[in-house]
C-alpha positions, 0 to 999 in steps of 0.5 A: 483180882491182884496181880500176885493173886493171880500168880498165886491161883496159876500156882495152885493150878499148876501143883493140882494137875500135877501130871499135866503140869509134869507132861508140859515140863518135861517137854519144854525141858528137854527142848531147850536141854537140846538146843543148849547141849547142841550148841555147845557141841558144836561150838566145842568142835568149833573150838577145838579145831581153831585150837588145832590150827592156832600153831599157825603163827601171825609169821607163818604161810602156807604156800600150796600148789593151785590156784584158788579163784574164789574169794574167801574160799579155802585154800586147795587141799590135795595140791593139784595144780597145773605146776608144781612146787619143786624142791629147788624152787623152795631152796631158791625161795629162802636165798632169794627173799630175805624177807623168807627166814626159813622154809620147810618143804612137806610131802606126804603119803602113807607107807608100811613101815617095818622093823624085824617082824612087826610092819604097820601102814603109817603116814610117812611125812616128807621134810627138814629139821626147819619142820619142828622148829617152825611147827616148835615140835618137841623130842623125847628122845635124840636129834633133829635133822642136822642137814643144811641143805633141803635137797639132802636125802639122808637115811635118817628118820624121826618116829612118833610116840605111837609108832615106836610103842607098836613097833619097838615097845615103850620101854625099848631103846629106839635111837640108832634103829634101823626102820624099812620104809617101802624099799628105803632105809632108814636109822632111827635119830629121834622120838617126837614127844607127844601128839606133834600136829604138824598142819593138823595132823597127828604125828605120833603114829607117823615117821618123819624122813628128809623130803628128797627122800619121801620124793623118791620113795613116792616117786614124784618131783611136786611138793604137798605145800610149803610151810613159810616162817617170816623174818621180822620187819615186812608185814604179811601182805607184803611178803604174800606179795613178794612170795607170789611174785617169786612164784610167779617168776619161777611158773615162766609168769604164771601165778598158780599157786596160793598163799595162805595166811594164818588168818585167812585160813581161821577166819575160813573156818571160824566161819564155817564151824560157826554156821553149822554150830547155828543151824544145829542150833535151829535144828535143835529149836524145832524140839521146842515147837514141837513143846508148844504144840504139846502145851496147846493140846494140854490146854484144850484139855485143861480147858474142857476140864475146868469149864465150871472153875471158869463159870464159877470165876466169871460168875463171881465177877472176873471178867474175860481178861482177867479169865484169859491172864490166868491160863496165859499166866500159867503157860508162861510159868509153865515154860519159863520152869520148865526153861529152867529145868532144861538149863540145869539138865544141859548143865549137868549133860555137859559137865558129864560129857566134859568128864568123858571127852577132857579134849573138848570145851563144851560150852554154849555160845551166849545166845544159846540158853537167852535164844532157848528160853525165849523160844519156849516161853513164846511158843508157851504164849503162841501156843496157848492162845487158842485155848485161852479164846476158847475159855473165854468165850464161854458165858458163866451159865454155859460154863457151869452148866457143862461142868 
C-alpha cells in the first residue's frame, strides 16, 4: 500500500466515525487553545508591567532605605531599615555629587482629602516639582511646584484627573481651590493630565504636596525612596558607586541602603513574570495529557469496532505495519487537526480579549503554539501505541471471526 493510499484510507476512517473523530478533536482542540491563550496572558501581563516601568530611564535610580543582601533580589518595598533617608541628606546628595543632576525625595501615604462637603480617602504623595520633570509628568491644567528648595513646605498641591472629577466635577474650574488634607491646607495650582504613574503608581486619584509637608501630615522624618536623575558623563556604576559612598558617610559608615538601577529592577521582573508565564504554560499542557488519554480510550474502542476491517486487511495481504502505520497515521492526522483547530480558536479568543482589555498585548511567546502542537501531535503517538499493538496482534482469522 502507498504511502498516499494510506493517508487516503485514514481520511476516509476518520469522515466515517464522525463523533469519534469530533470527540478526539474537540479534545486536543481545547488543550492547545489553553496552553496558547494562557501564555499570551501571561505574557501580556508580563509586558504590560515592563511597559509600566519603562519610564525608568538608563539615567534614573531609585535609592531606598534597607539594605538588600541577597543577590539578584529585589529591592525592599516598604523602606524599612535600620536608618532612615532624610530630607537634608537628599539636599546634600544634589550639592555634593555632581554627578547627581536632580534629586526628588517621595513619601507616601494615604489621607481623606476634603473640599466643601464632599471628602474621599486618596494617595497623598509627598515631593517636589523635580518629581514631574524626572518622571516627565505632564499638566492639564496650572503649574508645577516653583520651590527651589526641597525642604520648603508650602500650601500647594497638585491633584489628578479622578480626584478632581469626584471632587469639584469635570468641568469646574479647580486652579486656586482650596483642599483639606487630614489637618493641612492646602490650594489647588495644578491638574496632572492623564493617568500620571509615578514608580508605578496611578496618580490620577491622588494629590501631590511638597515633601516637608506630607512629613508633617504623616508625622515622620525618613523618606519612602529617593527618585536620582543622572547628570550625562559617568556611567551608572560608577554613580551607583558614588552615591553609596555618600550614603554611607551621611549612616557614620554604614551602608544600609540600596540603589537601584532601571535594569536591575526590569531584569528582576522580567524574570519573574517569565517563569510564571512558563509554569502557566505547563499547568496548561496538562489539558493535552489529559487529550491523550482521551484519544487512547477512543482507539481501544475504534479497535474493538473494526476487528473485521483488520482481518479483511491483512487477509488481503497487509502486513502488521502496514495495519500498525493506519491507525498511527490517523492519530497523528487526528492531532495535528485538531492542533489547528485549537490555534484558530485561541487566535480568535485573543483577538476578542484584545477588544475587551485595549491595555493588554496579548500575544503568545513563539514557543507557545510550536510547544503546544508538539505535545498534542506526540501524545496522539504515545497515546495511540497501546491500541495500535492490540490491533496488530490479531491473526486475519481471529479478526474476521470476532467481527
Amino acid at each position: 500500500m502507498r504511502s498516499w493510499d494510506l493517508v487516503l484510507f485514514s481520511l476516509q476512517s476518520l469522515i466515517r466515525y464522525r463523533f469519534r473523530s469530533a470527540m478526539v478533536l474537540l479534545a486536543i482542540g481545547l488543550g492547545v487553545a489553553a496552553v496558547v491563550v494562557l501564555t499570551a496572558l501571561g505574557d501580556g501581563a508580563r509586558r504590560y508591567v515592563m511597559d509600566e516601568f519603562s519610564f525608568l530611564g538608563k539615567d534614573i535610580l531609585a535609592v531606598l532605605p534597607g539594605r538588600n543582601e541577597t543577590t539578584g533580589g529585589l529591592p525592599p518595598v516598604t523602606g524599612v531599615a535600620a536608618r532612615d533617608i532624610t530630607l537634608d541628606e537628599a539636599y546634600l546628595l544634589k550639592q555634593r555629587l555632581p554627578a547627581v543632576l536632580d534629586v526628588a525625595p517621595m513619601v507616601v501615604g494615604s489621607a481623606e482629602v476634603s473640599y466643601q462637603d464632599r471628602a474621599r480617602e486618596v494617595l497623598v504623595l509627598g515631593s517636589t516639582g523635580s518629581l514631574l520633570d524626572i518622571r516627565q509628568l505632564s499638566l492639564a491644567q496650572g503649574r508645577n511646584f516653583t520651590a527651589s528648595d526641597i525642604r520648603d513646605s508650602s500650601e500647594e498641591c497638585l491633584i489628578g484627573e479622578t480626584l478632581r472629577d469626584e471632587l469639584f466635577g469635570a468641568s469646574a474650574k479647580v486652579i486656586g481651590e482650596n483642599l483639606r488634607i487630614a489637618d493641612y491646607r492646602c490650594h489647588v495650582i495644578g491638574v496632572l493630565a492623564g493617568r500620571g504613574d509615578a514608580m508605578g503608581t496611578d496618580l490620577s486619584d491622588a494629590v501631590l504636596i511638597p515633601v516637608a509637608a506630607a512629613q508633617r501630615i504623616f508625622n515622620t522624618q525618613g523618606l519612602f525612596r529617593l527618585v536620582v536623575r543622572l547628570a550625562p558623563g559617568l556611567s551608572v556604576e560608577r554613580s551607583t558607586a558614588l552615591i553609596l559612598a555618600a550614603m554611607t558617610q551621611f549612616h557614620q559608615g554604614e551602608e544600609d541602603v540600596t540603589v537601584v538601577s532601571p535594569d536591575a529592577m526590569l531584569s528582576s521582573f522580567d524574570q519573574v513574570l517569565g517563569v510564571m508565564t512558563l509554569g502557566v504554560g505547563l499547568i496548561a499542557s496538562v489539558s493535552l495529557l489529559v487529550a491523550g488519554v482521551l484519544v487512547m480510550n477512543i482507539a481501544l474502542i475504534s479497535v474493538g469496532q473494526r476487528t473485521d476491517e483488520i482481518g479483511l486487511l491483512k487477509a488481503l495481504g497487509a502486513s502488521t505495519a502496514q495495519v500498525a502505520k493506519i491507525f498511527l497515521l490517523e492519530s497523528v492526522i487526528s492531532s495535528f487537526i485538531g492542533a489547528a483547530l485549537g490555534l484558530l480558536l485561541a487566535l480568535i479568543i485573543l483577538i476578542l480579549a484584545t477588544q475587551i482589555l485595549p491595555g493588554l498585548t496579548l500575544r503568545p511567546p513563539l514557543w507557545a503554539p510550536l510547544v503546544a502542537v508538539g505535545i498534542a501531535i506526540a501524545a496522539g503517538l504515545v497515546f495511540a501505541w497501546l491500541p495500535v499493538k492490540k490491533a496488530t496482534a490479531l491473526a486475519p482469522i481471529q479478526a474476521l471471526q470476532k467481527g
